[in-house]
N, C-alpha and C positions, 0 to 999 in steps of 0.2 A: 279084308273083313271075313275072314275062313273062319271064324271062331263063333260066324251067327249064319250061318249056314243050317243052323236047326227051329230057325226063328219062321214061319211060314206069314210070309208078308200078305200074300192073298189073305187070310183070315186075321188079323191086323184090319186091312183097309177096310173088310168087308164087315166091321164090328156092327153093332145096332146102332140107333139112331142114339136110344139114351144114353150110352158108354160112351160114344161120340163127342156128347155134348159133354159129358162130365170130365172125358180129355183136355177140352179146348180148356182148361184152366188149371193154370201150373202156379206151382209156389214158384217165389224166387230163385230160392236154392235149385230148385227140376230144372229152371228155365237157363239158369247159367252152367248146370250139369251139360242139357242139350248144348248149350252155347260150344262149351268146352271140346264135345263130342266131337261135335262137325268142324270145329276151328283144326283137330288131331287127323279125320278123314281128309278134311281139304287138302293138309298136309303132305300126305300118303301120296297123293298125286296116283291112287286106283281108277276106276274106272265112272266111279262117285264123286270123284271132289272133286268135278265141278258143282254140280249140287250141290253138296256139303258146304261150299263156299258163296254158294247163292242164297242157301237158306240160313247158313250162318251170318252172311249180312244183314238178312229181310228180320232175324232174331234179334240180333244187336241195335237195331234202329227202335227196336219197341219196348228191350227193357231199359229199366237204369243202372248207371255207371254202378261198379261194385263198391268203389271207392267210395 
């Protein structure tokens, strides 16, 4: 993941409350984008995927099949 290394995740987590809440709602398309993301890190077998494959199951359980 060297290529988000200019991504500053403390300011990410630390956003407001209202930007927050207006995150917790993804379209379909965002939510199978994320889906796709962390299925690709998992993969990577880095330092993340396990996460990336934890949170890519806990994702896939809650949307629907694309099919």
């Amino acid at each position: 993941m060297d290529d988000y290394e200019h991504i500053d995740l403390d300011e990410i987590l630390s956003a407001p409350m209202e930007t927050a809440e207006r995150l917790a709602l993804l379209t379909s398309e965002e939510a199978y984008d994320v889906l796709r993301l962390l299925v690709t890190a998992s993969q990577e077998g880095g330092s993340m995927s396990r996460d990336a494959d934890r949170l890519a199951k806990a994702i896939a359980v809650r949307i629907p099949s694309e099919n």
